[in-house]
ROSEDREN-586952 format. One record per residue (C-alpha): residue number from 1; x, y, z. Coordinates in nm, 4 decimals. Last residue first. Example, Ala and Ser with C-alpha at 12.3 -4.5 7.8 and 13.67 -1.06 7.14 Angstrom:
<recs>
nr = 2, east = 1.3670, north = -0.1060, up = 0.7140
nr = 1, east = 1.2300, north = -0.4500, up = 0.7800
</recs>
This chain:
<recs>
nr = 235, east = -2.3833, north = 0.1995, up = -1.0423
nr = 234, east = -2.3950, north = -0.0737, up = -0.8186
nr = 233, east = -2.0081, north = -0.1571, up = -0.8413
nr = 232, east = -1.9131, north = 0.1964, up = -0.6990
nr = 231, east = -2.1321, north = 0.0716, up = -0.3659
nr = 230, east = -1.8670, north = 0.3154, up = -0.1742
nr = 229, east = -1.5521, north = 0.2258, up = -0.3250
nr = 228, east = -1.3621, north = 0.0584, up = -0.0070
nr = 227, east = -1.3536, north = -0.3218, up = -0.1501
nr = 226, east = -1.2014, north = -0.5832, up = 0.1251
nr = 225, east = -1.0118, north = -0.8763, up = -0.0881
nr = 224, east = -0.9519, north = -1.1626, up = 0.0712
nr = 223, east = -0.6475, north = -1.4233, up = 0.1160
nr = 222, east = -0.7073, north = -1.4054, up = 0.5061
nr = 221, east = -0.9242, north = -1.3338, up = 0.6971
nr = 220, east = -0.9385, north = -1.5210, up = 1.0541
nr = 219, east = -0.7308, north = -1.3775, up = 1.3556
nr = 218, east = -0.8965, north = -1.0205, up = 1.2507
nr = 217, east = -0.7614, north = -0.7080, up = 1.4534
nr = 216, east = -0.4652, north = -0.5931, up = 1.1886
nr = 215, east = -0.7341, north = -0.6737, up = 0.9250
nr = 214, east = -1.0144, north = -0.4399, up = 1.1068
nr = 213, east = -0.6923, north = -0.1927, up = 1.1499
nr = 212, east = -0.6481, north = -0.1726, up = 0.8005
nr = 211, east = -0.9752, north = -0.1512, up = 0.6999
nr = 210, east = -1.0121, north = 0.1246, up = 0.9794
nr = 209, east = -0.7200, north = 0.3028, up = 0.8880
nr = 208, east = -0.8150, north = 0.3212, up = 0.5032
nr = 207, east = -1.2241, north = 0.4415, up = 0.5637
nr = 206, east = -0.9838, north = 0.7396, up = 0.7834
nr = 205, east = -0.8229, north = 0.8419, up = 0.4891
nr = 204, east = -1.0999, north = 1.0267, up = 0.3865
nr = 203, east = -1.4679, north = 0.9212, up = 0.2287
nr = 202, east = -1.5221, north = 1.1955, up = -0.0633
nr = 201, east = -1.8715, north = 1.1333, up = -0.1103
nr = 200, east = -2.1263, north = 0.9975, up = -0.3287
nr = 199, east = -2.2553, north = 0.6994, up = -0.0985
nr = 198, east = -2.3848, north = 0.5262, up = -0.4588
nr = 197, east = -2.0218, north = 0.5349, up = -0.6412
nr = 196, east = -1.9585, north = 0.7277, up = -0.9567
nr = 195, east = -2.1225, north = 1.0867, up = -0.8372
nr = 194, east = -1.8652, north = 1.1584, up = -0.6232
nr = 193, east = -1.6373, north = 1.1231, up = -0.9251
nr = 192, east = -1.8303, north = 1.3751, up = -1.1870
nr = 191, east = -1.8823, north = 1.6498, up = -0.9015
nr = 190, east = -1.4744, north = 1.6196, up = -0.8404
nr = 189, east = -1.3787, north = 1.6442, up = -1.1848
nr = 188, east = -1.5766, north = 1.9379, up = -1.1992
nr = 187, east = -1.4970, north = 2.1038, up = -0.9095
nr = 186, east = -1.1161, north = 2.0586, up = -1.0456
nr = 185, east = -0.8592, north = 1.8656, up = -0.8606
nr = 184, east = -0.5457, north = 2.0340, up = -0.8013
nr = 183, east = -0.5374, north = 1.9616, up = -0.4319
nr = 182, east = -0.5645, north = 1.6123, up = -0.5350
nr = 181, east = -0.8758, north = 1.3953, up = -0.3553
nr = 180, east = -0.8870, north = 1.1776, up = -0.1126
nr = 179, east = -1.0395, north = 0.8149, up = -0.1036
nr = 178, east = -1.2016, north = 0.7565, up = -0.4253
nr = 177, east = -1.1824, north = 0.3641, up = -0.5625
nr = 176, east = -0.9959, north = 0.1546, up = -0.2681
nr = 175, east = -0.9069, north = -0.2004, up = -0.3178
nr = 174, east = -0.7498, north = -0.3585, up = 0.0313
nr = 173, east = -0.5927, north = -0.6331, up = 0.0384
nr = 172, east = -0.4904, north = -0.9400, up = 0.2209
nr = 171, east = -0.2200, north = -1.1822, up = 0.3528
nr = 170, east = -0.2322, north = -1.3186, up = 0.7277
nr = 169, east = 0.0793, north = -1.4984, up = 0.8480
nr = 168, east = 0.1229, north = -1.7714, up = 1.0593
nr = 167, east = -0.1585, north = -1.9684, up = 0.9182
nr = 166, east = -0.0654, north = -2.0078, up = 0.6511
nr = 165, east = 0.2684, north = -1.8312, up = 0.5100
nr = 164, east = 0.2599, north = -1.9899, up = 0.1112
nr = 163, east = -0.1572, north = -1.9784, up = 0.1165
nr = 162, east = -0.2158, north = -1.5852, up = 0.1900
nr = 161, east = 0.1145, north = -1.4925, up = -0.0385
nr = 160, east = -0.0754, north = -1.6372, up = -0.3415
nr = 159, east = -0.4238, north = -1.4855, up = -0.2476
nr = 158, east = -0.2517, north = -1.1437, up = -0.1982
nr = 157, east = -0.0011, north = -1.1925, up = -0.4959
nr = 156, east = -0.3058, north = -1.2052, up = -0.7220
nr = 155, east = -0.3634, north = -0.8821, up = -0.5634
nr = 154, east = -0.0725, north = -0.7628, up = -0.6942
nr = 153, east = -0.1057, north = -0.8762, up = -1.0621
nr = 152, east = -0.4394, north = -0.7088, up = -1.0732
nr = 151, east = -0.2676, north = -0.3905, up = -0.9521
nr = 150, east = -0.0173, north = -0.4349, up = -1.2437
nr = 149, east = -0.3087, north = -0.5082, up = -1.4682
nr = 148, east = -0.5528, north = -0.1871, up = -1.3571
nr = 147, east = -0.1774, north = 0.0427, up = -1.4006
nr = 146, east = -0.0743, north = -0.0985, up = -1.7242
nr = 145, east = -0.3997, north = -0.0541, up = -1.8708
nr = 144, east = -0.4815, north = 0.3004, up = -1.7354
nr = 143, east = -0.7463, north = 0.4709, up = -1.9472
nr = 142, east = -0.9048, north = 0.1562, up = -2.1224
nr = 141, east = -0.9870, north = 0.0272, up = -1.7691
nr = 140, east = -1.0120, north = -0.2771, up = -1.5741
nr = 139, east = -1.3122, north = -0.3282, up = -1.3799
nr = 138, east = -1.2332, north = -0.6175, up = -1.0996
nr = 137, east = -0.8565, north = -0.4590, up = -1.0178
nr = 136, east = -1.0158, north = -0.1198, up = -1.1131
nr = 135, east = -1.1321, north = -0.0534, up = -0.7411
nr = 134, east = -0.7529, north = -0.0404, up = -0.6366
nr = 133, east = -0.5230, north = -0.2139, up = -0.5059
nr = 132, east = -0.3344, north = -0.1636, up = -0.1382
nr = 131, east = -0.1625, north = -0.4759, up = -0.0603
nr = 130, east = -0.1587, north = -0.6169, up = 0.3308
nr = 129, east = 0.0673, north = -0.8564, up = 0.5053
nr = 128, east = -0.0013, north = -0.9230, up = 0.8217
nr = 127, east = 0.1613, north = -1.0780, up = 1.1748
nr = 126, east = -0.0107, north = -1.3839, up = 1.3768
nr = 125, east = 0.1513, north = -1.4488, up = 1.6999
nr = 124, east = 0.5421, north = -1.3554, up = 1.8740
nr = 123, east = 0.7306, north = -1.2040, up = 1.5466
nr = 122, east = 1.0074, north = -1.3732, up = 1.4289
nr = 121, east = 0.7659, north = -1.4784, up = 1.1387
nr = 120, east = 0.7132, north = -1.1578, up = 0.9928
nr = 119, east = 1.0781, north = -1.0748, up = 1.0194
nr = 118, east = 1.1306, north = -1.3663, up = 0.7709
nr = 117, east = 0.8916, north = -1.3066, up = 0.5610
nr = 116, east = 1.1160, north = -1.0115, up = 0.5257
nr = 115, east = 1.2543, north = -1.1457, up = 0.1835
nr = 114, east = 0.9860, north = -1.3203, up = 0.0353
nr = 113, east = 0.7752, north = -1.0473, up = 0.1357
nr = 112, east = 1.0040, north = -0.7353, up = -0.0090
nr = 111, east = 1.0386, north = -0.9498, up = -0.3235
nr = 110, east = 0.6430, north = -0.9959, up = -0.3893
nr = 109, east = 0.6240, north = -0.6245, up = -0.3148
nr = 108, east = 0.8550, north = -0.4826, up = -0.5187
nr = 107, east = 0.7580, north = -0.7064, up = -0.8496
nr = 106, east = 0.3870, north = -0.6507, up = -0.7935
nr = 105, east = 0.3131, north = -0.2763, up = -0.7632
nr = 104, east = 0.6224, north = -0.0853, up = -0.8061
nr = 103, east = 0.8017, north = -0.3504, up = -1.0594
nr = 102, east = 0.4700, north = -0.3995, up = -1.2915
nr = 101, east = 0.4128, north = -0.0374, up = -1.3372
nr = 100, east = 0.7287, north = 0.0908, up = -1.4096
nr = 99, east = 0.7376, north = -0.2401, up = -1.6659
nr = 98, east = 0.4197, north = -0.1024, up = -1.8223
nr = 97, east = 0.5060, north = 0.1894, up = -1.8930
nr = 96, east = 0.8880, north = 0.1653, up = -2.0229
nr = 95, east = 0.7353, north = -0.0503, up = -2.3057
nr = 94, east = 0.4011, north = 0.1667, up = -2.3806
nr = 93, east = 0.6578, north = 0.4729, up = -2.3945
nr = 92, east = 0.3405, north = 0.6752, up = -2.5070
nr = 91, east = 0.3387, north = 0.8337, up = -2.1258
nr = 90, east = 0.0444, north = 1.0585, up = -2.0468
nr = 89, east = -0.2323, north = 0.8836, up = -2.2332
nr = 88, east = -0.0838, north = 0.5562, up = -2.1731
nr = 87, east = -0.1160, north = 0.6257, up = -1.7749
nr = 86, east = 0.0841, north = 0.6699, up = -1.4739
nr = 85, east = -0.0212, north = 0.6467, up = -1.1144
nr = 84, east = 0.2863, north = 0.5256, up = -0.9712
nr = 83, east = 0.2412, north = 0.3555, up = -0.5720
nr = 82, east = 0.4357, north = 0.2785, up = -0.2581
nr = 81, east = 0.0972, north = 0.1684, up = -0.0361
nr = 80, east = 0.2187, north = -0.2016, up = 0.0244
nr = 79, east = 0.1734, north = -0.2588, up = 0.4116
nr = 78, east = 0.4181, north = -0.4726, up = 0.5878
nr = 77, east = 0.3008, north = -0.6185, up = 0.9537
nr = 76, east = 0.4049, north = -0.6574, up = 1.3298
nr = 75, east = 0.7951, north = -0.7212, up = 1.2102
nr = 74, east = 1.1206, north = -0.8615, up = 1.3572
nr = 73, east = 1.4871, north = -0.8931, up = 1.4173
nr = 72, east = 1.4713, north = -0.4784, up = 1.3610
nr = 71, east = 1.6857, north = -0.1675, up = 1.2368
nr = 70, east = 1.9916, north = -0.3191, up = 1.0835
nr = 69, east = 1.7499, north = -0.5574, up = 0.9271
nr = 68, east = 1.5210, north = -0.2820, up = 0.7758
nr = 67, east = 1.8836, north = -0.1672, up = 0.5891
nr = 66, east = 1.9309, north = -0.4700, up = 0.4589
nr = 65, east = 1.5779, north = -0.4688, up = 0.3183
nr = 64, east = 1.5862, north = -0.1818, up = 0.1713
nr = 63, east = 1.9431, north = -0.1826, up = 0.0090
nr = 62, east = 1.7898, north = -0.5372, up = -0.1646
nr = 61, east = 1.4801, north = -0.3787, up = -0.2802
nr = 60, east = 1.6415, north = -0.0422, up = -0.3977
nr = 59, east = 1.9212, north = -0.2072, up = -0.6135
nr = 58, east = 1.7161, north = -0.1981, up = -0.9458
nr = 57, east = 1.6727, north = 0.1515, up = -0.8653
nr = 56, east = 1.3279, north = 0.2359, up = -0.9761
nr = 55, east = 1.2299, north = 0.1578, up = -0.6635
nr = 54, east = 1.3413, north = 0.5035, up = -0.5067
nr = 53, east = 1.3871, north = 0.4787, up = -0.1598
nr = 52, east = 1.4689, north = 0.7123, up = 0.1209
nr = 51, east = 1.4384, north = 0.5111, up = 0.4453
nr = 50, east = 1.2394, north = 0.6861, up = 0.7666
nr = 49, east = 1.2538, north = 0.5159, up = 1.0823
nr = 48, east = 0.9506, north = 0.7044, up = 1.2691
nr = 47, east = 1.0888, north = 0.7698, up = 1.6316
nr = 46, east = 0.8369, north = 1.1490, up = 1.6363
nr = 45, east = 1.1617, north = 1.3640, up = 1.5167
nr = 44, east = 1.1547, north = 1.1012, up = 1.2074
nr = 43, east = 0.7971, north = 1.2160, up = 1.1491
nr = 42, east = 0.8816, north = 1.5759, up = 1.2366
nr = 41, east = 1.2059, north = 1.5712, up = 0.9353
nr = 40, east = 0.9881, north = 1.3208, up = 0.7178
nr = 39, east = 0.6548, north = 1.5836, up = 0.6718
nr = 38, east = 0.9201, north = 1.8366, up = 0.4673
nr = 37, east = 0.9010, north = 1.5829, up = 0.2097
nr = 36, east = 1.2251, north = 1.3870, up = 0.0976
nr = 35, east = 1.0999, north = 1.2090, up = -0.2424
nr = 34, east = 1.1347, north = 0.8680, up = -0.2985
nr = 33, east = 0.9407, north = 0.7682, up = 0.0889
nr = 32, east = 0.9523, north = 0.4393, up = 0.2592
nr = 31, east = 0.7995, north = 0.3874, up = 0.6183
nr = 30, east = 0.9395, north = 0.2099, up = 0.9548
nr = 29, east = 0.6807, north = 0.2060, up = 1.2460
nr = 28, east = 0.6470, north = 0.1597, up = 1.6282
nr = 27, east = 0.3133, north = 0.1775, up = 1.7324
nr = 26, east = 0.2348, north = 0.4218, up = 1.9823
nr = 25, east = -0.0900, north = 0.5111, up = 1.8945
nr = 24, east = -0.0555, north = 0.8372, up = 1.7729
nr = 23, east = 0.2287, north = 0.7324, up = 1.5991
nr = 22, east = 0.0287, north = 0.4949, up = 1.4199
nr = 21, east = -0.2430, north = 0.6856, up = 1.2884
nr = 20, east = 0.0605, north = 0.9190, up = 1.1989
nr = 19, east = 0.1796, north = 0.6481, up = 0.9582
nr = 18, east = -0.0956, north = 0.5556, up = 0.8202
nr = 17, east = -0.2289, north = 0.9031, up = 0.7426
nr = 16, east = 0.1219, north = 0.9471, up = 0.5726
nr = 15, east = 0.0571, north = 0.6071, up = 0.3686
nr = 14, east = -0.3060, north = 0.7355, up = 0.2106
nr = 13, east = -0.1771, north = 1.1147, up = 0.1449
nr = 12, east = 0.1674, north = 1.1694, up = 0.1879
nr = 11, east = 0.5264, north = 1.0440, up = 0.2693
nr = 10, east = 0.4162, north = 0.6626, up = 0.2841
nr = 9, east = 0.5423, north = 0.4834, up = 0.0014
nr = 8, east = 0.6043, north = 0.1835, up = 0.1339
nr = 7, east = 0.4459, north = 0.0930, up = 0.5024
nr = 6, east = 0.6788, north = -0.1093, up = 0.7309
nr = 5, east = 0.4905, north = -0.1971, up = 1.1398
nr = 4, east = 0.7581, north = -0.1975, up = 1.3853
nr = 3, east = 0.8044, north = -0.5211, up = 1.6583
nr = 2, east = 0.6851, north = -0.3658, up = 2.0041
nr = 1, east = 0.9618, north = -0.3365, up = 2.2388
</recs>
């Protein structure tokens, strides 16, 4: 049997277009949600090993991974994608902030590698680890401090991760700007964000699943950064 792919955080948008990339093509997977979506009853129908977990829970990590261990002796890959967007301008609880921010981006994923590292390396070849940023990790910015650091801190992590399990396992990420956007979105908020990176479109999830699958693919990168923002840096 082919050794499951994990994805946090992956009952919608970015991480649900993961995981039904990867149905489709018979890849085995385990995902994370919080919140039971109506999407988890045909997933699980479809051999998806769904786990309810809410990282708040100081517990979470360690339920997690004892519960991935009951499922499988090993693992193709972990993608981080469980993520909070929070900001100060919505939450003045500056303290609370930025520790919600700094356990679901860094601390949760730095724990659930050095404890599945293991699986990882049970694995016949080279497996992957990969961290999805964001375009602010190299910006910053004065609307979402907590957030651009705790994504700096994870991919940190990436180049950190990438020289502990050389060469037997790969450690990246991937730093999206605009992928999708919210149903709720207003035309106006979506003329002024196309027009913040030089392609000036609204890519899809699809620009994910191929830099995923180009790192799945690769025998070579490693510690690296790939930047989906659409020449945002130009502008």
């Amino acid at each position: 049997m082919t050794a499951p792919i994990l994805i946090t955080g992956a009952a919608q948008r970015i991480g649900l277009a993961l995981v039904q990339h990867f149905v489709t093509n018979k890849q085995p997977v385990i995902m994370t949600y919080r919140t039971r979506h109506t999407i988890i009853d045909e997933l699980e129908q479809q051999g998806v090993v769904c786990i309810e977990s809410n990282f708040d829970d100081p517990d979470a990590v360690n339920i997690l991974v004892a519960t991935i261990k009951k499922h499988t002796n090993s693992l193709k890959a972990i993608i981080h994608n469980a993520s909070s967007w929070d900001c100060e301008g919505q939450n003045p609880d500056y303290n609370t902030l930025f520790d919600n921010m700094i356990r679901i981006h860094a601390k949760v994923p730095y724990l659930l590698n050095m404890a599945l590292s293991d699986l990882l390396l049970a694995h016949d070849g080279i497996t992957d680890i990969i961290h999805l940023t964001d375009y602010v990790v190299e910006t910053g910015s004065a609307k979402h401090i907590a957030y651009a650091a705790s994504k700096a801190t994870l991919d940190n992590l990436s180049k950190s991760f990438a020289a502990k399990f050389a060469p037997h396992i790969k450690v990246n990420a991937i730093a999206p700007s605009l992928i999708i956007f919210n149903d709720h979105d207003s035309s106006e908020y979506k003329e002024k964000t196309l027009k913040k990176s030089l392609m000036a479109i609204e890519p899809g999830c699809r620009e994910i699943i191929n830099s995923v699958e180009l790192l799945l693919n690769s025998n070579y990168i490693t510690g690296r950064t790939l930047p989906i923002d659409g020449g945002r840096h130009l502008k």
